[in-house]
Steps between C-alpha positions, in 0.01 A plus 500: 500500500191742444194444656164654360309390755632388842358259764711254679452195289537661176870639631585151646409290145727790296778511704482121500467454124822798457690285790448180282571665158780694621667119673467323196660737266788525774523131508501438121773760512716253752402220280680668246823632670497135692476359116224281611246433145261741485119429418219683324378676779844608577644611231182727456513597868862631397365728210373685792854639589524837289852390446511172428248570205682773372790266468255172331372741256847754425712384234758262578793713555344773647625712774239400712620135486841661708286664748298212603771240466719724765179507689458148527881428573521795744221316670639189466846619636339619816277232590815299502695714668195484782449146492146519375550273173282137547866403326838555545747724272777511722774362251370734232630850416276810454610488138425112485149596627465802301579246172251281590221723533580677205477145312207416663320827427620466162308161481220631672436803227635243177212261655224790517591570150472209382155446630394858372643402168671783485847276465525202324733183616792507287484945605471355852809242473696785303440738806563262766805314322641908457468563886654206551812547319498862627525376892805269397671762330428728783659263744800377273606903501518456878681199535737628231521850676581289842683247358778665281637651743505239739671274230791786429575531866541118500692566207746755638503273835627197252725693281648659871548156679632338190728701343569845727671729266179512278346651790553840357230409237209453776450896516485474074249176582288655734495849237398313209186362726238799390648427135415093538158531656317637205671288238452166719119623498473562139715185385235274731 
């Protein structure tokens, strides 16, 4: 705050008006990590945030997207982890969390624009229907990554229990496992 001329009155109605600026961008800020809908007066208060307008206003894709959407789940992450959420994210993962913000910031950005006009609907749908389909691949190469293998041990444990001389394949089973990872991920 600068002061050109101080008396006691003066300093009391700035650092009143900064207080009161400076609370509402911080609470349309938890309106939008809390996903609450955001109005007007809001979503302008949030401009305010050097960061957050960098991100509106970059190009979608940018690597300023990544910084603020680690930001934001970094933040999120935390505030769970201290109990300071107004909701509960106790069954969800960091990487659950860190998903849904990045969707959610993606929505945020496709929504600004599309109000800038700078998108258009069917761009919008394209973008948001390619991040989709991005996340599921994402998490189909880690179920497949986790899940071959569990399926070949189960494998070697049935081919062991029901016929025990083909238990000297299990070590040739277990071998061919870096070999069947990348071809079950390419074949799905």
């Amino acid at each position: 705050m600068k002061y050109t001329e101080y008396n006691e009155d003066a300093g009391r109605n700035e650092f009143g008006s900064h207080l009161e600026s400076e609370s509402r961008k911080y609470s349309a800020l938890q309106s939008l990590l809390t996903g609450k809908l955001l109005g007007k007066e809001e979503v302008d208060s949030l401009r305010e945030f050097k960061v957050v307008q960098q991100f509106l206003d970059s190009p979608v894709g940018d690597a300023s997207e990544a910084k603020l959407k680690k930001a934001f789940a970094a933040s999120i992450i935390m505030a769970q982890e201290q109990g300071t959420l107004p909701f509960s994210l106790a069954d969800k993962s960091p990487i659950a969390i860190a998903s849904a913000i990045d969707e959610g910031l993606n929505r945020v950005k496709f929504s600004y624009k599309l109000s800038h006009e700078e998108l258009d609907v069917v761009e919008v749908a394209d973008k948001l229907i390619d991040a989709t389909v991005a996340r599921v691949i994402t998490v189909a190469d880690k179920v497949i990554e986790r899940g071959v293998p569990v399926i070949l041990n189960k494998l070697s444990q049935v081919i062991a229990k029901v016929y025990p001389p083909a238990t000297v394949f299990v070590p040739v089973i277990k071998a061919a496992e870096k070999y069947l990872v990348p071809m079950v991920k390419v074949v799905l």
